[in-house]
VEXDREN-2710 file (C-alpha; in Angstrom, 1 decimal):
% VEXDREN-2710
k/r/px/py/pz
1/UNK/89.9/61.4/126.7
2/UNK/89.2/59.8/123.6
3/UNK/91.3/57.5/121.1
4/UNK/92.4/60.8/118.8
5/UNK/93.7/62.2/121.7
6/UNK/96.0/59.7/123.3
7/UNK/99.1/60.5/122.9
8/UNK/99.1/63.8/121.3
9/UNK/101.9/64.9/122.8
10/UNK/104.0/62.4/123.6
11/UNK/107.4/63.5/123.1
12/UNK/107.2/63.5/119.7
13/UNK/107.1/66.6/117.4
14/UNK/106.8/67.0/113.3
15/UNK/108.8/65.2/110.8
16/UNK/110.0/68.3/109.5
17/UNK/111.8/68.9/112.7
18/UNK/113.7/65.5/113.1
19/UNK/117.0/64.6/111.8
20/UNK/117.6/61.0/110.2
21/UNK/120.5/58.9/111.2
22/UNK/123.2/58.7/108.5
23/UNK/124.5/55.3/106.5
24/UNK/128.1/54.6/108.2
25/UNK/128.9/51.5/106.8
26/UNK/129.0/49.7/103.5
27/UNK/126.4/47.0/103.1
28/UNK/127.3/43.9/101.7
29/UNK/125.2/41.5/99.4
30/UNK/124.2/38.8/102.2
31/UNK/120.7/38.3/103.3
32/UNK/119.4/38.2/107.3
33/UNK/122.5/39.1/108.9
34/UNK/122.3/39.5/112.7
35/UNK/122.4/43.5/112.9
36/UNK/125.0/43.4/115.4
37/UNK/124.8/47.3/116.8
38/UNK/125.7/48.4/113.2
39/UNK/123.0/51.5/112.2
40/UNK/120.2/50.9/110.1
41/UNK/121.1/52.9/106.8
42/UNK/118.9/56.3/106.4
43/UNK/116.2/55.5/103.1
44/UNK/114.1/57.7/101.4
45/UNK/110.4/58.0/103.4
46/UNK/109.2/57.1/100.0
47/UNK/105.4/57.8/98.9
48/UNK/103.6/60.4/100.7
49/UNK/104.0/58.7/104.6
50/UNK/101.6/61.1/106.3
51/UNK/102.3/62.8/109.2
52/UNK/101.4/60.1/111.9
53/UNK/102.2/62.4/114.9
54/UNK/99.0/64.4/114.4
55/UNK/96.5/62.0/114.2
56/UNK/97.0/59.7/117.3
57/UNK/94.0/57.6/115.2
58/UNK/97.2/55.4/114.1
59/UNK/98.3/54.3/117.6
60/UNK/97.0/50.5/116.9
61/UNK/98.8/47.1/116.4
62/UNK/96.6/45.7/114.2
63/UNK/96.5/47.8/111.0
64/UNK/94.8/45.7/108.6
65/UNK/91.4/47.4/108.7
66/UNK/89.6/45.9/105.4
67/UNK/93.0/44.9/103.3
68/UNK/92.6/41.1/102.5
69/UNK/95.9/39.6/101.8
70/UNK/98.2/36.6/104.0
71/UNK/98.4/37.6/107.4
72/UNK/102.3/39.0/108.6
73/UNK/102.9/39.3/112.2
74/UNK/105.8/42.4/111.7
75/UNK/108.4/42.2/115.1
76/UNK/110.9/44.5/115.2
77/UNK/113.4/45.3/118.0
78/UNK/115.1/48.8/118.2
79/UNK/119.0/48.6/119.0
80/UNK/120.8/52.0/120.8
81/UNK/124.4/52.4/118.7
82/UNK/125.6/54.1/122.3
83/UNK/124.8/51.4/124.4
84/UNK/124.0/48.4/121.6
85/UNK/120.9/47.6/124.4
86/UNK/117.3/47.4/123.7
87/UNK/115.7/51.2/123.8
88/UNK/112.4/51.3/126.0
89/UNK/109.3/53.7/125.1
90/UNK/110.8/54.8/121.1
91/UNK/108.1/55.1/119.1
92/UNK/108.1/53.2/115.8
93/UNK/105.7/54.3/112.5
94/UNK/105.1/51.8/109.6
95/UNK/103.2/51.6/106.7
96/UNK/103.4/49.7/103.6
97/UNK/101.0/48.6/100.2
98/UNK/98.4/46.3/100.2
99/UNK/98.4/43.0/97.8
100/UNK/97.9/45.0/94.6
101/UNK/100.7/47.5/95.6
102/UNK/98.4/50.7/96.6
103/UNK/99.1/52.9/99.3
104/UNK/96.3/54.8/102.1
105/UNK/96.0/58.2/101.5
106/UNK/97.0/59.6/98.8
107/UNK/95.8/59.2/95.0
108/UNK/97.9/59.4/91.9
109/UNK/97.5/57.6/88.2
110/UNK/99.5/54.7/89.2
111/UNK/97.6/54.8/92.6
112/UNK/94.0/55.6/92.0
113/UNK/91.1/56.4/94.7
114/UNK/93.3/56.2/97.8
115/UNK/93.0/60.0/99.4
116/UNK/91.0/59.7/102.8
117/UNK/91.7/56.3/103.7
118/UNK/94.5/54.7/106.2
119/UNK/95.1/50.9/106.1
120/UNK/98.7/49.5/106.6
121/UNK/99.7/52.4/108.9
122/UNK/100.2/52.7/112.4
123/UNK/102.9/53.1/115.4
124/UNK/103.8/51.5/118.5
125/UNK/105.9/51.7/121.3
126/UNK/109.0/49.6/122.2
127/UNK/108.2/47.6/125.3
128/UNK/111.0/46.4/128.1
129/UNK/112.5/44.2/125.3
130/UNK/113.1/47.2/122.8
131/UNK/110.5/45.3/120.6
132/UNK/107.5/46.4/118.7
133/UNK/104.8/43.9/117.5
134/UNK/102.3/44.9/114.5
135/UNK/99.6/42.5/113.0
136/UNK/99.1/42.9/109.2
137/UNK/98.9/41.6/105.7
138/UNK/102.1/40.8/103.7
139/UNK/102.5/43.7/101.4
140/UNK/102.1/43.5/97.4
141/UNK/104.7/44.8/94.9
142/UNK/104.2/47.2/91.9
143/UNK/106.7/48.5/89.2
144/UNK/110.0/50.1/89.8
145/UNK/109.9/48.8/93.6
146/UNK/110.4/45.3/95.0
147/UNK/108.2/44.3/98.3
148/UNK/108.9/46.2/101.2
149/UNK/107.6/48.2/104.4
150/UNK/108.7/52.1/105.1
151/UNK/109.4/52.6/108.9
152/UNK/110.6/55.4/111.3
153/UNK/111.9/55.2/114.9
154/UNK/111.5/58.1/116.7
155/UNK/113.8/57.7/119.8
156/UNK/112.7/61.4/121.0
157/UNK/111.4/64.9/119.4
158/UNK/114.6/65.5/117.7
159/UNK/115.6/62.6/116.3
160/UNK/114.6/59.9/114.1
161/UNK/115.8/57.0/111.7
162/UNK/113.9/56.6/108.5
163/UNK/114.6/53.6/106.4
164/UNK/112.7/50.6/105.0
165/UNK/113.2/46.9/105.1
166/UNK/112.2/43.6/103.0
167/UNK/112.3/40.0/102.9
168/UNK/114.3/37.2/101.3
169/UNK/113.4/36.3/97.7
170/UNK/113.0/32.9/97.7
171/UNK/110.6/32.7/101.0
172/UNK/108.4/35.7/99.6
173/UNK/107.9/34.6/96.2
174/UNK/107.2/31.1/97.6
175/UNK/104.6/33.1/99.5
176/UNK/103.1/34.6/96.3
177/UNK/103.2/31.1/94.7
178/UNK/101.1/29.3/97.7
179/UNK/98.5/32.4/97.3
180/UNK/97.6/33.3/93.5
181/UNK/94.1/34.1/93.7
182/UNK/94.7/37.1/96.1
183/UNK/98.4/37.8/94.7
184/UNK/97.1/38.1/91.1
185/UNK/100.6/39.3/89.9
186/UNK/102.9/36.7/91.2
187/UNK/106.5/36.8/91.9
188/UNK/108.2/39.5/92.6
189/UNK/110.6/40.2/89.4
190/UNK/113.0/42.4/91.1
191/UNK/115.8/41.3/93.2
192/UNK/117.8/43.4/95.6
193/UNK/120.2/44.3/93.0
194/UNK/117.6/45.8/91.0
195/UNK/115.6/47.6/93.0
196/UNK/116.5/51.8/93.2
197/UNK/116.6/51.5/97.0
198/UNK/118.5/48.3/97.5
199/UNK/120.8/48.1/95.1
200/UNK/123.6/49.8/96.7
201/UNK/123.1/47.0/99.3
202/UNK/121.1/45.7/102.3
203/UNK/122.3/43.4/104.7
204/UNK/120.9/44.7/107.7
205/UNK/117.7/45.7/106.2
206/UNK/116.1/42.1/105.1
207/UNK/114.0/40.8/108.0
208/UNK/113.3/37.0/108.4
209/UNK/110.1/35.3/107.1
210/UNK/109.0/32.2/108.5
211/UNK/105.5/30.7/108.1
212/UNK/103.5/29.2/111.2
213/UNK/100.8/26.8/110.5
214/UNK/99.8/26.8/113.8
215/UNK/98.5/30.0/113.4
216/UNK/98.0/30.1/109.7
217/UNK/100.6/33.3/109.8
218/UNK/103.7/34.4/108.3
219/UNK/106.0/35.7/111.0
220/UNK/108.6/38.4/110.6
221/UNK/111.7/39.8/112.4
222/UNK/114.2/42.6/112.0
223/UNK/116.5/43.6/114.5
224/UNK/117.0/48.0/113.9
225/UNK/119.9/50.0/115.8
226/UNK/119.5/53.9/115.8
227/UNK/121.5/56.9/116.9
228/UNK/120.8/56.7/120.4
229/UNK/121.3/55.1/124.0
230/UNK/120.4/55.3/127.9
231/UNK/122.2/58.7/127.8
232/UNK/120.5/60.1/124.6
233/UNK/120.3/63.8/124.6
234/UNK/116.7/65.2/124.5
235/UNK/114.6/67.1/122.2
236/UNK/112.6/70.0/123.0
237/UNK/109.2/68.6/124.3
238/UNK/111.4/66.5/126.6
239/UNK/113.1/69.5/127.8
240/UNK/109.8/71.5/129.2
241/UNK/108.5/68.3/130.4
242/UNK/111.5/68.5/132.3
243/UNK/110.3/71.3/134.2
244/UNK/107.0/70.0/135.2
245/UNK/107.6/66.4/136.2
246/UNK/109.5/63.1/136.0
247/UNK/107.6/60.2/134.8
248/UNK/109.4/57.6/136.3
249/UNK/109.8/53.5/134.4
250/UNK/107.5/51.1/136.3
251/UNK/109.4/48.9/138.7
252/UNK/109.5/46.2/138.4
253/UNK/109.4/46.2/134.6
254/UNK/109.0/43.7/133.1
255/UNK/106.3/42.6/135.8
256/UNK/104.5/39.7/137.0
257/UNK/101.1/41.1/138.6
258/UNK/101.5/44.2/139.8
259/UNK/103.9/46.8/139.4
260/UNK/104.3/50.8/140.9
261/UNK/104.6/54.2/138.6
262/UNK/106.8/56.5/139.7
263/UNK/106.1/60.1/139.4
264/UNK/107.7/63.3/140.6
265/UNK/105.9/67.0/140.1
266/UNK/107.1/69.9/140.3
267/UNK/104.1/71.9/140.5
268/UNK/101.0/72.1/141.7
269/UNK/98.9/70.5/139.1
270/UNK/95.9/68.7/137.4
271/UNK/97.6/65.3/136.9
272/UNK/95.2/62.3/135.0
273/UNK/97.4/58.7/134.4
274/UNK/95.6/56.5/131.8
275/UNK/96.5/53.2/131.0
276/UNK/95.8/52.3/127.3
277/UNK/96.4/48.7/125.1
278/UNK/97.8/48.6/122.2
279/UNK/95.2/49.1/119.8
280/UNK/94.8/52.8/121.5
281/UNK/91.7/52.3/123.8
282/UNK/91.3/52.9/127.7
283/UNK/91.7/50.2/130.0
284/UNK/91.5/52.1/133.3
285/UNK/92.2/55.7/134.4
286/UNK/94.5/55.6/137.8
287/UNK/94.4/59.4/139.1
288/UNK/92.5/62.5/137.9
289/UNK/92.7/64.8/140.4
290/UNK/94.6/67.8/141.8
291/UNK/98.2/66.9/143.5
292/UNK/100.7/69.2/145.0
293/UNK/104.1/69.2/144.1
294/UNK/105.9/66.0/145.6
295/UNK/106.4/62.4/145.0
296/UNK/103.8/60.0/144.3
297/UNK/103.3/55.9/143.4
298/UNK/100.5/54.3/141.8
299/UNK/100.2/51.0/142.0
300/UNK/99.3/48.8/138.6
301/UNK/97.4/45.4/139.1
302/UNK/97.4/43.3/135.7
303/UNK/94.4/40.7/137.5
304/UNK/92.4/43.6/139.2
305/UNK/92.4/46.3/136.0
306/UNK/91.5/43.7/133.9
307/UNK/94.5/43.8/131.8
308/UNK/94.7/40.7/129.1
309/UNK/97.9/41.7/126.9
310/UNK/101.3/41.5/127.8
311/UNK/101.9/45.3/127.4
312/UNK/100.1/48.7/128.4
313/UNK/100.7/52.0/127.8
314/UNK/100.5/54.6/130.7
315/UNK/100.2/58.3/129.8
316/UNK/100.5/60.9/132.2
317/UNK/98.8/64.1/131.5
318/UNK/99.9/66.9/134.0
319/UNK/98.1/70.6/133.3
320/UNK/98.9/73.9/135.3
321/UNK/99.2/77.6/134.9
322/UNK/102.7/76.9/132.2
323/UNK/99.9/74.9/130.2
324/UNK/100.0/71.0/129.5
325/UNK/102.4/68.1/129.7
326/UNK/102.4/64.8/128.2
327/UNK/104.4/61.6/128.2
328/UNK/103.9/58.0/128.4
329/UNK/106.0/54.8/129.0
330/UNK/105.1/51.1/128.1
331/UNK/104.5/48.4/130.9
332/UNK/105.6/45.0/130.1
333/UNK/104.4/41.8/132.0
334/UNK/106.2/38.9/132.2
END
């Protein structure tokens, strides 16, 4: 299996088939304000987002590629309104403009010679913490909009939140200031008040920005709650998957060294288990082979696989005579 394939099917279906949480509250004018289980008000998708869920090519953390710009490491931990706990395994898209304010993918006047290419996009998914962790450059700004990333959570194939987030004025223009050669434009002119997307408020949508010069990084935090909970209702894919198999958490999770998968099929089937990293490539593959119908463990070993980051991704991919099954689950180690 290669990278384009991985998680093709992972619960997660086209945008036109997902329905955005709605705004329930009215925002106030205060900046980083804990989120505090409130929902994340619904925003436009904005400039041509692509559809991420058909080209598993985005399934990276680091989604720089050749954009020069300061380097922003983008946390973001997804909140269930049912439950107000972290959600595990909810897939997360973002994308966002370089320095000079251009967008991959897509060409216009105001964004020339863009079509074909795919910097600042990607998705991950939420680990035992209900967090998300993307490496990237700290976005430009261009006319009409002030800086800002676009995001979707998709907590399963029928429902999604789309909204955006930004930063507080005074840290990111103080940002621009210390960097003028590659931010040739230099502050940011709008405030919240002014922007079209903003200005009817957005207190749970400015994430912190702190600089570490350890690292030589700007770090970045939002806390996101979405419709959703430990009894969420499913979508379709979910539903058939149903039928096939449960694809149980990893216990312990998070783990220290090793840690068992849990898996119960139905069916008589061709069953592979892959573990991946985050930037979408194979660590190990754990079974690929025919298993009857019946319960099965397979044991994880961080030291023995090899594994160096504190999160993996295991897919299961079961096939039979109904056709083929996909799903996949994050491991975290302590």
């Amino acid at each position: 299996m290669n990278k384009r394939q991985f998680l093709s099917s992972a619960g997660i279906m086209s945008l036109a088939a997902l329905a955005p949480t709605t705004n329930i509250f009215s925002k106030e004018s205060e900046e980083n304000v804990p989120n505090s289980c409130v929902l994340i008000p619904t925003e436009t998708a904005g400039p041509f987002p692509l559809d991420l869920t058909e080209n598993t090519f985005f399934f990276r953390q680091d989604i720089r590629e050749d954009r020069q710009g300061v380097p922003l490491f983008l946390k973001m931990k997804i909140i269930g309104d049912a439950d107000c706990l972290p959600m595990q395994n909810v897939r997360v898209n973002i994308w966002a403009c370089d320095k000079d304010g251009r967008y991959s993918g897509y060409s216009t006047s105001g964004n020339p010679d863009q079509t074909g290419l795919t910097y600042c996009r990607g998705y991950q998914i939420t680990d035992a913490n209900g967090e998300v962790e993307f490496i990237t450059i700290f976005p430009g700004w261009y006319t009409g909009r002030i800086c800002h990333f676009h995001f979707q959570v998709f907590v399963n194939s029928a429902t999604a939140a789309i909204s955006q987030l930004t930063f507080p004025l005074e840290e990111k223009n103080a940002l621009y200031a210390a960097n003028p050669t590659m931010y040739i434009k230099g502050a940011d002119p709008l405030t919240f008040t002014t922007d079209g997307v903003f200005a009817d408020g957005y207190q749970y949508q400015v994430a912190t920005l702190e600089y570490d010069k350890e690292k030589g990084q700007y770090n970045s935090y939002l806390e996101v709650t979405v419709k959703g909970g430990t009894k969420t209702s499913t979508g379709y894919l979910e539903q058939q998957n149903a039928k096939q198999f449960i694809l149980g958490q990893n216990f312990p999770n998070p783990a220290v060294k090793e840690t068992v998968i849990p898996l119960e099929l139905f069916n008589i089937s061709n069953v592979t288990i892959q573990l991946f990293d985050l930037q979408g490539r194979i660590i190990t593959t754990i079974c690929d082979k025919e298993l009857s119908k019946g319960n099965y463990t397979f044991l994880v070993d961080k030291d023995g696989m090899g594994i160096q980051s504190k999160s993996v991704i295991y897919q299961l991919d079961v096939r039979n005579f109904q056709g083929s099954f996909k799903e996949c689950k994050v491991i975290t180690f302590a």
